[in-house]
Structures are given as structure tokens and as C-alpha cells.
C-alpha positions in Angstrom: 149.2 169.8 116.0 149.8 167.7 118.9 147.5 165.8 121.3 147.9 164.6 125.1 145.4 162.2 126.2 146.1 160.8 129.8 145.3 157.0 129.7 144.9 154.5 132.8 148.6 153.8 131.6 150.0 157.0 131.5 150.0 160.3 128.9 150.1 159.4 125.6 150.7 162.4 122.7 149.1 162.2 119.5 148.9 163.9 116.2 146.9 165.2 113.8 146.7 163.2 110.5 145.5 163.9 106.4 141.6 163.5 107.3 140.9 167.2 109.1 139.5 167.3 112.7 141.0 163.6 113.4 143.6 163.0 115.9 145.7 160.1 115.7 147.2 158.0 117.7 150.1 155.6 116.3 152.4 152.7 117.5 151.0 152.7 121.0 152.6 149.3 122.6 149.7 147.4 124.1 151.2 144.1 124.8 155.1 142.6 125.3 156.2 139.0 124.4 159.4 137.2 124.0 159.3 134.4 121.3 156.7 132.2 121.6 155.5 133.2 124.5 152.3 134.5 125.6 151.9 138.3 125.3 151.8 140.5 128.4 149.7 143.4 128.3 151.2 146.6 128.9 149.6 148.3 132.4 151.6 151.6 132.4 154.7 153.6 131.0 157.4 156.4 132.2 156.8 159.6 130.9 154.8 160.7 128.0 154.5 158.0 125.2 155.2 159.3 122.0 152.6 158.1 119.7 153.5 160.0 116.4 154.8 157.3 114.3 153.7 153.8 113.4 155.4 151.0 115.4 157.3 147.9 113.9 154.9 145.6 111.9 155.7 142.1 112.8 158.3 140.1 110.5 157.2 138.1 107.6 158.8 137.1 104.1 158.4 140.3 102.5 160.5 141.7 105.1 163.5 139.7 103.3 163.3 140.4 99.8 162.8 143.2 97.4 158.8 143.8 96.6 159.3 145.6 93.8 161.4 143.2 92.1 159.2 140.1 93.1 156.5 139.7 90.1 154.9 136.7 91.4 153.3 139.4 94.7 153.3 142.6 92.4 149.8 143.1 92.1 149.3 143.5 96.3 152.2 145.4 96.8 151.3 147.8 93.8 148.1 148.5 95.5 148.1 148.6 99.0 152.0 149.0 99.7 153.9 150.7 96.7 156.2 154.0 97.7 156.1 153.4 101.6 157.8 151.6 104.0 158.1 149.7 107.0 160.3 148.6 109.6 159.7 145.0 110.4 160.4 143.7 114.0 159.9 140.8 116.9 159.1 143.4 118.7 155.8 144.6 116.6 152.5 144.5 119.0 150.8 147.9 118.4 148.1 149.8 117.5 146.9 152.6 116.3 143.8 155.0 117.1 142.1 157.3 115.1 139.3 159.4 117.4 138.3 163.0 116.7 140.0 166.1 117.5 137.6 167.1 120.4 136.7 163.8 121.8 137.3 163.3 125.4 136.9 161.0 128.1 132.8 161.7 128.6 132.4 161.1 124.7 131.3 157.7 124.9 132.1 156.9 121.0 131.4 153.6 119.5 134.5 152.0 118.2 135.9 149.9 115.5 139.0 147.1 116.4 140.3 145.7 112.6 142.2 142.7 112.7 144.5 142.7 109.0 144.2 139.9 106.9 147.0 138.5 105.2 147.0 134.6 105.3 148.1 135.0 109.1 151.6 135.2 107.2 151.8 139.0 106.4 150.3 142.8 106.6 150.3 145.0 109.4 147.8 147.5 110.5 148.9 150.7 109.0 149.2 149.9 104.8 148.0 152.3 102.7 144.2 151.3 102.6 144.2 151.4 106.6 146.2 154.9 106.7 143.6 157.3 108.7 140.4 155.9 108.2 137.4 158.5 108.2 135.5 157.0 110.5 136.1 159.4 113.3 134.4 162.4 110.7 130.9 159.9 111.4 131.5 159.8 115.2 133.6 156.3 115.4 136.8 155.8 117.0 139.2 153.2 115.0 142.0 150.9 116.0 144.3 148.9 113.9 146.6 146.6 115.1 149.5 144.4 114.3 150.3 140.9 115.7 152.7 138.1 115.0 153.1 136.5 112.0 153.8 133.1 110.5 156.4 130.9 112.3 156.5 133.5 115.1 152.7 133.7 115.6 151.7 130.1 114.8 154.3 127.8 116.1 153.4 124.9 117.6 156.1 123.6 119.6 156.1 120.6 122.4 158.6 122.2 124.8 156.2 125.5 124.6 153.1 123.4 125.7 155.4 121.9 128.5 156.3 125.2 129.6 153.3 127.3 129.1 150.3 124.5 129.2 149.0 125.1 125.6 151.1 126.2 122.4 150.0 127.8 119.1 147.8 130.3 118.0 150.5 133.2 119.4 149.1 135.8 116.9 145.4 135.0 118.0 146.4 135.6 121.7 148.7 139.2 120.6 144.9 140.0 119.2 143.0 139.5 122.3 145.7 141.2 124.3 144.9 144.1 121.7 141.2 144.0 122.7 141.6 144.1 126.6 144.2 147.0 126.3 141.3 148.5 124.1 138.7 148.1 126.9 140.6 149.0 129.4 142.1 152.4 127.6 139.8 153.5 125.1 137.9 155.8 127.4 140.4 158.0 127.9 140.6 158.5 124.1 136.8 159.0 124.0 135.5 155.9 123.6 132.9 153.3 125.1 134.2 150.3 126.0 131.2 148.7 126.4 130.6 149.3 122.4 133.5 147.7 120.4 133.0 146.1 117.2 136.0 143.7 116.2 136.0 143.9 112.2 138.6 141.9 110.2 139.4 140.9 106.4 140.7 137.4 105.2 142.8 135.8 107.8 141.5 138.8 110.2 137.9 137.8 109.1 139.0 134.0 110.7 140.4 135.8 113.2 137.3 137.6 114.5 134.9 134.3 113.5 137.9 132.3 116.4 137.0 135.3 119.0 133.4 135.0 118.3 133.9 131.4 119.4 136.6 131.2 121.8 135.3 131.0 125.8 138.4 133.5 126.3 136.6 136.5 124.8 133.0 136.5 126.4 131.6 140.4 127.2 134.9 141.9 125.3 133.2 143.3 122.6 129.6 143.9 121.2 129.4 143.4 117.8 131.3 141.6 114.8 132.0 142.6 111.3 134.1 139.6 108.7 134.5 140.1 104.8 135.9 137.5 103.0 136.5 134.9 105.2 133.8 134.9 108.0 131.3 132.3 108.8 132.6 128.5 109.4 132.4 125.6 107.1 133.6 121.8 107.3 136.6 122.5 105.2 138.3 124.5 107.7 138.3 122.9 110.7 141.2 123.9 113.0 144.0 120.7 113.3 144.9 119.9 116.9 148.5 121.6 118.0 150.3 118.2 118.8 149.6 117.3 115.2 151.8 120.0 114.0 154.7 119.0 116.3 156.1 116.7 113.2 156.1 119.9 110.7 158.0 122.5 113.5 160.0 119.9 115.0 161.5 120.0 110.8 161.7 123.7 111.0 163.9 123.1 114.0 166.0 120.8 113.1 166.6 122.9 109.4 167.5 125.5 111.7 170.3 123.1 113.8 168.6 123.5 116.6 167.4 120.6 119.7 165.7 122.4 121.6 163.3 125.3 122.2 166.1 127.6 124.1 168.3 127.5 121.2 165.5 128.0 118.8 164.7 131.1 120.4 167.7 132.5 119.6 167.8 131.6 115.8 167.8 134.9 113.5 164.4 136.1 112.1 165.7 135.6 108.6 166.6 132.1 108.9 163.7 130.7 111.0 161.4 132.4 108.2 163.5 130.7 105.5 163.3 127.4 107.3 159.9 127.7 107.5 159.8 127.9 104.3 161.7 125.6 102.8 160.1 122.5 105.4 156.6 123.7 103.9 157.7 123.3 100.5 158.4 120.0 101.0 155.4 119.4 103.4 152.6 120.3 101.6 150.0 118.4 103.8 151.3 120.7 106.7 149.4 123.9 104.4 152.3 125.9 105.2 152.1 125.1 109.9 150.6 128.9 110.1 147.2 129.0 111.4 144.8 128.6 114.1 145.0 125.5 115.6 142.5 123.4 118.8 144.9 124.4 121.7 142.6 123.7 124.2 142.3 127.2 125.6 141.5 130.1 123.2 140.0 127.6 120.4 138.1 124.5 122.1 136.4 123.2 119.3 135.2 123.1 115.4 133.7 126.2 114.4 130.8 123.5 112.7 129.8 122.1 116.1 130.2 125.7 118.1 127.4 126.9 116.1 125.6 124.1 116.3 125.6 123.9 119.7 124.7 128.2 119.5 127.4 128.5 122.0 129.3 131.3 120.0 128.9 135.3 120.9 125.6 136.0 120.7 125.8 139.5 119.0 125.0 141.2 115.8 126.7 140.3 112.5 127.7 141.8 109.3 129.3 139.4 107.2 130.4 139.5 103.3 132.7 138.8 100.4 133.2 140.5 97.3 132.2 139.2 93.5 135.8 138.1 92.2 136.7 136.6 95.8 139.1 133.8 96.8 136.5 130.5 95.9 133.7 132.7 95.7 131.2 130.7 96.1 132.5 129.4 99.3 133.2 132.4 100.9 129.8 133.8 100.0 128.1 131.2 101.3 129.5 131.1 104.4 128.7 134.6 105.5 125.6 134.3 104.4 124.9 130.7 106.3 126.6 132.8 109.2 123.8 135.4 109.0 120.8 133.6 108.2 122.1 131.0 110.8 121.8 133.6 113.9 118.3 134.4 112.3 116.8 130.6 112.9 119.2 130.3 116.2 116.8 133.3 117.3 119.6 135.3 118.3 120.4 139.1 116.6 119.7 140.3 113.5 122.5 139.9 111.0 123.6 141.6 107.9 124.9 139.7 104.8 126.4 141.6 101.9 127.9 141.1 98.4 130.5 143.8 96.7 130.8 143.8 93.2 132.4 146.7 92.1 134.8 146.2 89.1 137.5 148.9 90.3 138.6 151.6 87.8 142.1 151.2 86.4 142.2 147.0 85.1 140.1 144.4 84.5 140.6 142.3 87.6 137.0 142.7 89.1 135.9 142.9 92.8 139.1 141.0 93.8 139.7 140.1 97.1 140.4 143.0 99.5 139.3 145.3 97.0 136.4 146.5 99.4 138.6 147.6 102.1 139.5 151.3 100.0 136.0 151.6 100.3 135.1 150.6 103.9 137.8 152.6 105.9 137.0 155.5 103.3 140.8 155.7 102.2 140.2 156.2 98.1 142.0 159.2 98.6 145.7 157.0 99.0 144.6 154.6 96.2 146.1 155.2 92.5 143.4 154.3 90.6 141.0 156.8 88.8 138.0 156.5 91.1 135.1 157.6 89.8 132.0 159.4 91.4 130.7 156.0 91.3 133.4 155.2 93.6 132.7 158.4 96.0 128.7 157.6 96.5 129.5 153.9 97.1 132.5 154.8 99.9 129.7 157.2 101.5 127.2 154.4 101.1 129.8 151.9 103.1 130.9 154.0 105.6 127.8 155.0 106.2 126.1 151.2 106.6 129.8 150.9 108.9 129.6 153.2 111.5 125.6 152.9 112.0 126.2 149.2 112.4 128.9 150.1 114.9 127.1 152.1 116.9 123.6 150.3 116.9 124.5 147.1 115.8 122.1 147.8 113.2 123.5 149.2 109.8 120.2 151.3 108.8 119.8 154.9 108.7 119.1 158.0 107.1 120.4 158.3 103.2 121.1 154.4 102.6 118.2 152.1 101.5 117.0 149.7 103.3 119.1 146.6 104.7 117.2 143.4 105.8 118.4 141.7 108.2 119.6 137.2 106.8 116.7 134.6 107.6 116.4 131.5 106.5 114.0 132.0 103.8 114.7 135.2 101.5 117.8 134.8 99.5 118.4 138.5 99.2 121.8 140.4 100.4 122.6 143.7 100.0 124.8 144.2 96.7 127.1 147.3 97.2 129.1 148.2 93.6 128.2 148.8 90.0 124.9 149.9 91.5 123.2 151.8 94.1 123.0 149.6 97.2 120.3 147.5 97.2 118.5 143.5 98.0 119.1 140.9 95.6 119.8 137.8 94.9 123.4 136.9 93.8 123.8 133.8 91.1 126.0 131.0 91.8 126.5 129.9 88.9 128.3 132.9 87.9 130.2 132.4 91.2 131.3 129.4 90.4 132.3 130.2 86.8 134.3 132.8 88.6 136.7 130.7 90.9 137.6 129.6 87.5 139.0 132.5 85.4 140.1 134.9 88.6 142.7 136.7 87.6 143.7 138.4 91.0 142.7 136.4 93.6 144.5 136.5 97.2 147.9 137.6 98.1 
């Protein structure tokens, strides 16, 4: 079945999808940008726009070799992307929106932005685990997105700067083009603007923590959601862009180029294998592909932001799951996050811990792992979920969508979530049990970071 919703840009037609009374909404171009340049937000289009199939997700190494014969990223591709496929393009910023069947403009929906994870170096928005989330069945709209990637959406190049002010952090700016074509469309599709939750995983949890920072995104959105790599911590403090001049200027110059015009023009393939290649041999540069201080969107350490309580002062959920990346760091950072609004006096924030030990192996609550369970997607997974694995999807879900529409995740049929503060050490454990408070050990953390077996991709 086919749906027309008519946006401040123009008509748009939908479709329905494999989750009943959800329409949805795919490939919808919100922004435009040539490389390295600055994304444009699209305002309007000719005709209707057909929004029936996913758009191109952006390029990144995968989209250059064989995943199923490449052992060393098997166990990611097995689970999230095995049997599909995707096209793979410059050309990749859109998203995707999932809003039910009847929904129209005086709706007023909550909704849910989710920024993909992927070590700002790969994923897109629409991989199996994201494909038709059920939100929309508990009364939220949801949008996925896709942004640059790697050298195309972390480049920090001197000519750039001369030519555009600032340089760097292209992928970060593709997201926050994402969020203002969101506020200013969403309506149309039944949503509230003035209720967006930004929710990320990984790389799209640092994502959301930089927007919850950034002066460039005050009022935008209302609440914030991070697993697995929210909350801030010395260790990752953003390098300035001119220090990575040195470490692109070497991509350049592998690529025979002198200067930015012709570098535009270099094929995807061999600026990604350049890229490559100079961060093999530079391993101080950690591979020139993430956020860096450009003086615009980030303006300072995530450390002192807090610190000085200057970041968006909304509700939090914030999390990580048992058999994380460096558990024990990640953990505590969400939780220092949460409990760290608490004695700021600002809104009440949720931590959590997942430690469900997925059906099918032995690899634990690996990182990601939770993300089957909080877009409600068990249904495209090929493991033999359990009714364990139901009740704890409805549990999620359910915490989910009441956080996103009253920034509080409490309701009827969960147990009780208290919000962080300073002084209990209980977070809600969601996994082998029933969701409930308690503490989680750090010891066994710790013991953890040293025998994962599937840690991130």
C-alpha cells in the first residue's frame, strides 16, 4: 500500500513495511554536499518524491571488498548484514521514517532520531537491526539516517578551512543537517517537533554526547538517549583540526594530488585506500576519522563542557552492555553522565546495564548486541531467541518510547526505574533477568575487557 504525505518540501509517497499498521518512509534526501563541503539542506523538490527504497549509504571500506570472504569482520557482517545489500555512494545523505499508518499532521507524536554507530568509518541507517523498527505500534515516529564516512566525513584539510572558515567533523554537520530537516518536516508525517529524542550507539552514541555539547544545536531536540559510548571522559578528548593537517596532507600526497581541487576529484576507492594505507603507518594519527575542536560545532573538551554545566540541559538515558568495548570505561561513563546531571541539579537521568548473553554462541552481551532488542527487530535476527528474549524486547521498548515521550522511562508493566544521583550505585540491569536496580561489579568488568571475545567491529 502506498502513502502520500505532503511535506513543507513537497509530496513525498511512502509504503507500507513487515511491521502491520506502519508506514514507511525510505531514502528521503534531506541534505546535499559536494566533497568536503558543508551540507545543504534540502528546502523542496519537483514532483512527488518517491520514498519506497533505501537511498545510497555513504562509502566506506566494506564497500570495496568482499564481506563474506573477509574473516577478520565476519562476526558483524554475519549478524547485522548477511544476505542483503547496499549500494554505496558520495551522494548518501538520507533518512528514513517509520510513523503509523493513520498518523497525520495533528498527531503530534513523539519521535526518535538514531544516529548509527560504526567507528565514524562504516554502517548506515537501514541494516538489518534498524530495518522497521516497532516503535510506531507504541505511538513513536522513528528516523534513521546515514551520513558521511571516514576520509569523506572526517577530513581535515587546510585549503577547506581557507575556503569554508572551519574544516572537519563533515559527518557531524550531515547529522545536524538531518535534525533541522527533521524539525522542520516531521509534522507533516505526524510528528512533534518540539519532542525529538536523538538516540545513537557507539560512534553515534559520541555523536549525540558532541550535539549535546555543541552551541550549534541548542532547542533542536528534547531529550537524549547513548549506549555504548555516551558520557565524556579525559581519554577522549577531541584533537584540534590543524593538528591533523600532517596525517591528510599524507593521504594527499599518496593520492598525487597538491591541492584540494584535484583531491576532490580522486576516485572513492583510492582516497579510501590511501587513507588507509597513511594510517597504517601513522598510528598516532588513530586512523584521522573523528570528531575534532573545529571551533564551530565542537568548542571545547567534553570534560570542561560539563564542568562548566553548559551542555543541553535535558533528560538522559545512557548505558552499555556487560561484554562492551572496555567495559568498565564505558559503564562508567554513562553512569558519571547520569548521576552527573543529578548533582548539576538539572533533569533526571536514567543509567542502564544490558547483560543478556544472546542465544546462538557464547560471545555474551557484546557490543551492539542491545540494538535487536531496542528497535524491536528480533524478528530479522538469526538466532534462536527465546521467550526470554520477547519479554526483554517488550520490556526495552517499552522503557524507549515512554522515555521518548515524557523524558521519563516509567510506566505501566515495567518496574520501577530510578532516576542516577550521586549516592546509590544502582542501575537498571535489563538481560538474564527481569528488569530491575542493582549494582553492577567492576571487578567482573574489568576481568571482562580481558577475555572478550567479540568486542567492536
Amino acid at each position: 500500500m502506498d502513502y502520500i504525505v505532503n511535506t513543507p518540501c513537497g509530496p513525498v509517497k511512502g509504503s507500507s513495511c513487515s511491521v502491520p499498521g506502519v508506514a514507511a518512509f525510505k531514502g528521503i534526501r534531506y541534505a546535499m554536499a559536494g566533497r568536503w563541503e558543508y551540507p545543504r539542506i534540502v528546502t523542496g523538490w519537483n514532483g512527488i518524491y518517491d520514498a519506497t527504497a533505501y537511498g545510497a549509504c555513504s562509502y566506506q571500506p566494506r564497500a570495496f571488498y568482499d564481506e563474506e570472504q573477509n574473516k577478520k569482520k565476519y562476526f558483524y557482517y554475519n549478524e547485522f548484514r548477511k544476505g542483503e545489500t547496499y549500494t554505496y555512494s558520495e551522494d548518501c545523505l538520507f533518512l528514513n521514517i517509520w510513523t503509523p499508518e493513520n498518523a497525520n499532521a495533528q498527531s503530534n507524536l513523539p519521535v526518535l532520531l538514531y544516529i548509527h554507530g560504526g567507528g565514524f568509518t562504516g554502517g548506515c541507517g537501514h541494516e538489518k537491526h534498524f530495518d522497521d523498527p516497532i516503535w510506531p505500534t507504541m505511538g513513536v515516529i522513528g528516523v534513521t539516517i546515514n551520513y558521511r564516512l571516514g576520509p569523506l566525513g572526517f577530513a581535515c584539510l587546510e585549503e577547506a578551512a581557507k575556503e569554508a572558515g572551519h574544516t572537519g567533523n563533515y559527518g557531524l554537520y550531515d547529522q545536524l543537517a538531518a535534525i533541522r530537516w527533521v524539525r522542520s518536516n516531521i509534522a507533516a508525517f505526524g510528528g512533534d517537533p518540539q519532542r525529538i529524542t536523538i538516540m545513537g550507539q557507539s560512534a553515534g552514541a559520541m555523536s549525540v554526547q558532541q550535539h549535546c555539547l555543541s552551541p550549534l544545536t541548542k532547542g533542536l531536540f528534547a531529550r537524549a538517549v547513548m549506549s555504548s559510548g555516551g558520557g565524556v571522559s579525559a581519554m577522549m578528548k577531541p584533537a584540534r583540526a590543524e593538528k591533523m593537517y600532517g596525517f591528510w596532507n599524507d593521504v594527499m600526497f599518496r593520492c598525487g594530488c597538491t591541492d584540494l581541487k584535484a583531491f576532490r576529484e580522486v576516485p572513492a576507492e583510492k582516497l579510501f585506500q590511501a587513507w588507509q594505507d597513511a594510517k597504517a603507518e601513522n598510528k598516532k594519527a588513530m586512523g584521522g576519522c573523528s570528531p575534532v575542536l573545529d571551533g564551530q560545532f565542537i568548542v571545547g573538551s567534553g570534560v570542561d563542557i560539563l564542568k562548566e554545566g553548559t551542555h543541553r540541559a535535558i533528560p538522559y538515558m545512557a548505558g552499555s552492555t556487560s561484554h562492551d568495548m572496555m567495559p568498565p570505561i564505558i559503564f562508567g561513563m554513562a553512569k558519571k553522565w547520569c548521576t552527573a546531571q543529578a548533582a548539576q541539579g538539572k533533569h533526571s537521568s536514567y543509567a542502564w546495564f544490558f547483560d543478556r548473553m544472546l542465544p546462538g554462541d557464547n560471545n555474551g552481551a557484546w557490543h551492539s548486541s542491545d540494538l535487536w532488542y531496542w528497535f524491536g527487530t528480533l524478528r530479522n535476527c538469526w538466532r534462536p531467541m527465546e521467550e526470554r528474549d520477547q519479554q526483554l524486547m517488550e520490556e526495552m521498548t517499552t522503557y524507549l518510547c515512554n522515555f521518548v515521550r515524557n523524558g521519563d522511562p516509567n510506566g505501566s508493566g515495567v518496574p520501577m526505574w530510578e532516576a542516577a544521583n550521586p549516592i546509590k550505585k544502582q542501575v537498571m540491569r535489563m538481560g538474564q533477568k527481569p528488569a530491575r536496580m542493582s549494582r553492577v561489579s567492576k571487578l567482573k568488568l574489568i576481568y571482562t575487557m580481558f577475555t572478550n571475545k567479540a568486542v567492536g567491529e
